[in-house]
C-alpha positions in Angstrom: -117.2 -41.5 -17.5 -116.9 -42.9 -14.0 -119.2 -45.3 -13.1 -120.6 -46.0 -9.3 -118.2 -48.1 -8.1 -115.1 -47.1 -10.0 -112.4 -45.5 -8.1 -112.3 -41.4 -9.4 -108.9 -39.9 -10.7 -109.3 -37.7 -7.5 -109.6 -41.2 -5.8 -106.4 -42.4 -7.0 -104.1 -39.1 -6.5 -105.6 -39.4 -3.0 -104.6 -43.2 -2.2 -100.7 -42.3 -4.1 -101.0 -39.2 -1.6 -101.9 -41.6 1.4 -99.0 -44.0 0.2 -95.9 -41.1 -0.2 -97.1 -39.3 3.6 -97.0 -43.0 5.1 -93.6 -44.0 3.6 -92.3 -40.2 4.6 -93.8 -40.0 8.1 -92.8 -43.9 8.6 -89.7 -44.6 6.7 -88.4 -46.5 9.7 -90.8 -49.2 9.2 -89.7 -49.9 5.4 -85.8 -49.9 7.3 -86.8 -53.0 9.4 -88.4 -55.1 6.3 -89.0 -54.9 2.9 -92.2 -57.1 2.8 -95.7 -55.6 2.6 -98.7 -57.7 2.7 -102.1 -56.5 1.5 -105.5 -57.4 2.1 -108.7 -55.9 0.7 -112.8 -56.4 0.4 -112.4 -57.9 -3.1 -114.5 -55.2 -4.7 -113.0 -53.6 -7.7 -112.7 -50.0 -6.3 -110.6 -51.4 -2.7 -108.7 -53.0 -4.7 -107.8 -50.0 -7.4 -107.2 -47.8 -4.1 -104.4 -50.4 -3.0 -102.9 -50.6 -5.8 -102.5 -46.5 -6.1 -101.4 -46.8 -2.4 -98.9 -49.4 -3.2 -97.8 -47.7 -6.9 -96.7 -44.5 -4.2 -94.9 -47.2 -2.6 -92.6 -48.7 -5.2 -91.9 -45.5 -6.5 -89.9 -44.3 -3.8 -88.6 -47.7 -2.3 -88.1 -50.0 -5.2 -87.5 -52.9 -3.8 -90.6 -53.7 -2.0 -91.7 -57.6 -1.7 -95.6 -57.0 -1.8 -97.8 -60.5 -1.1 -101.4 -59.8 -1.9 -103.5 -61.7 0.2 -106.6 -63.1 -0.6 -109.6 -60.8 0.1 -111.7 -61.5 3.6 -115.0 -59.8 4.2 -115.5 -61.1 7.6 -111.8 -59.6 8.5 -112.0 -56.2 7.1 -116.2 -55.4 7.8 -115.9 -57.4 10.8 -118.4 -54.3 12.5 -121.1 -55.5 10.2 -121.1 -59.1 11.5 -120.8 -58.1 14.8 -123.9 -58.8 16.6 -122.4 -56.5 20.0 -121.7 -53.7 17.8 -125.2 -53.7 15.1 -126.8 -54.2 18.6 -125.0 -51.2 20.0 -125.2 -49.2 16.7 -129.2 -49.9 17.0 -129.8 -49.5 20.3 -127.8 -47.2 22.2 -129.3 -44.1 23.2 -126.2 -42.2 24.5 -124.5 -41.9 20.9 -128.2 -41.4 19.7 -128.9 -38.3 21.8 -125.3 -37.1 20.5 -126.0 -37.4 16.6 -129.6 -36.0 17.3 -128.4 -33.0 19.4 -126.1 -31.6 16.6 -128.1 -33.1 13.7 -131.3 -31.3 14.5 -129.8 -28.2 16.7 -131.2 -25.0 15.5 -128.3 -24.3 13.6 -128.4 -27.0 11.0 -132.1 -25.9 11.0 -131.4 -22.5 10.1 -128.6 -23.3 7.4 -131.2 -26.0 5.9 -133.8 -23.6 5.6 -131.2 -21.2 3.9 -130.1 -23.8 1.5 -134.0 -24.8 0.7 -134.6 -21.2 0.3 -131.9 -20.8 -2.8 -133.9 -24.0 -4.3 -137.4 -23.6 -3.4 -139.7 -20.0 -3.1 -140.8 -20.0 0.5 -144.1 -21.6 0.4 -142.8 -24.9 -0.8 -140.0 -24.5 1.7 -142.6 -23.8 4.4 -144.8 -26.8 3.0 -141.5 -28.7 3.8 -140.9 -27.7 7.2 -144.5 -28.0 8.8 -144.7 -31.2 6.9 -142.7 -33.8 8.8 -140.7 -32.4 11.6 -136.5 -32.2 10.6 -138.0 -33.1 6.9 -136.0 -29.2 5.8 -132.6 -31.2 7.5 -132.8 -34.1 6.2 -133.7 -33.0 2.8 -130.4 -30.6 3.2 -128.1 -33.6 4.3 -129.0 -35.8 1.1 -128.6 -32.7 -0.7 -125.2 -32.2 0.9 -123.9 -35.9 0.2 -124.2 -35.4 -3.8 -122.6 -31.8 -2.6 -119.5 -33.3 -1.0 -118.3 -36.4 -3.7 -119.4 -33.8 -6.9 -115.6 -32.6 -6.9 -114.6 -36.4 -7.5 -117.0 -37.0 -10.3 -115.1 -34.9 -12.7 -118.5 -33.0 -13.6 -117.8 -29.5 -13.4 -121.1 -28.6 -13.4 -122.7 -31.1 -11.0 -120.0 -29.0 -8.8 -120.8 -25.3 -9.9 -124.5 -26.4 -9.7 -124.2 -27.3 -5.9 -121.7 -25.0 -4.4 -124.1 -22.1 -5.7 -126.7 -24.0 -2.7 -124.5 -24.5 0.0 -122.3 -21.2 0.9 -118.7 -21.6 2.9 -120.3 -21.5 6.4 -122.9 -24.1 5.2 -120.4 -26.1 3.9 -118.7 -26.4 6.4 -121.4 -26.9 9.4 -123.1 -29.6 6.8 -119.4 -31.5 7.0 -119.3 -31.0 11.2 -122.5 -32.8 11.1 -121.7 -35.7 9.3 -118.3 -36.5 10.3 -120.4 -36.9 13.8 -122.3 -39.3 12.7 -119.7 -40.9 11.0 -117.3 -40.4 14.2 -119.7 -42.3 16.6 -121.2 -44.8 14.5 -118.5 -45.6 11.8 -121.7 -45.9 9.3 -121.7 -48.6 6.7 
């Protein structure tokens, strides 16, 4: 059983995945030096995904010198000491506008209201909507996060049990959504 924190099988074919496209697509840099150095937050699961990305590695240029360096915080979450960007991140209204306008456009209304309606009968789903206003979108989008990591929890069900919720199209529009936020404020 994986617990939170733990770094999923999925997790580790992923970072050996990440480690054999880099050495393919940049072989030239393992021709000019044969020293890697590698820095990470400390915490168990960073460093279990650098050691799959380095295992990849090895395995196709053997004689790799890797130096781990010790792990620095302030170096590699440097955007959550920043006062200028927590500031930005809190206060600017330009990326704000841009999350809200496709976070709460009537199309992630509409496929929220279709995923509450497979869950809920249509009273509840009403009581929902005239309750708090987005309340139907943001219900859907915590609903979609356990949606998009089920397939690395190696729970079969958990994964048959949301995918009947959210159909292709849903899927899909749910995943445009967040990688917004995620591409304009790099979330924690």
């Amino acid at each position: 059983m994986i617990r939170r924190g733990e770094l999923t099988q999925l997790g580790k074919d992923e970072h050996f995945g990440l480690g054999t496209r880099l050495y393919y697509r940049l072989q030239s840099l393992f021709n000019s030096s044969n020293q890697i150095s590698v820095m990470s937050s400390g915490k168990k699961r960073a460093m279990d995904s650098a050691d799959e990305f380095l295992n990849a590695l090895t395995k196709l240029e053997s004689n790799l010198q890797i130096s781990k360096e010790k792990p620095n915080k302030s170096l590699l979450y440097f955007h959550k000491s920043c006062t200028n960007y927590m500031t930005f991140k809190k206060n600017n209204l330009q990326v704000k506008t841009k999350i809200n306008l496709i976070t709460y456009c009537e199309q992630t209304k509409k496929y929220a209201r279709q995923v509450l309606q497979r869950i809920y009968q249509n009273e509840f789903v009403n009581f929902l909507i005239n309750e708090k206003p987005n309340n139907e979108i943001d219900i859907v989008l915590c609903l979609y996060s356990m949606f998009v990591v089920a397939p690395a929890q190696n729970h079969p069900r958990l994964t048959k049990m949301l995918a009947k919720y959210f159909n292709q199209e849903e899927s899909n529009w749910f995943a445009y959504v967040n990688d917004a936020e995620v591409f304009h404020l790099q979330r924690k």
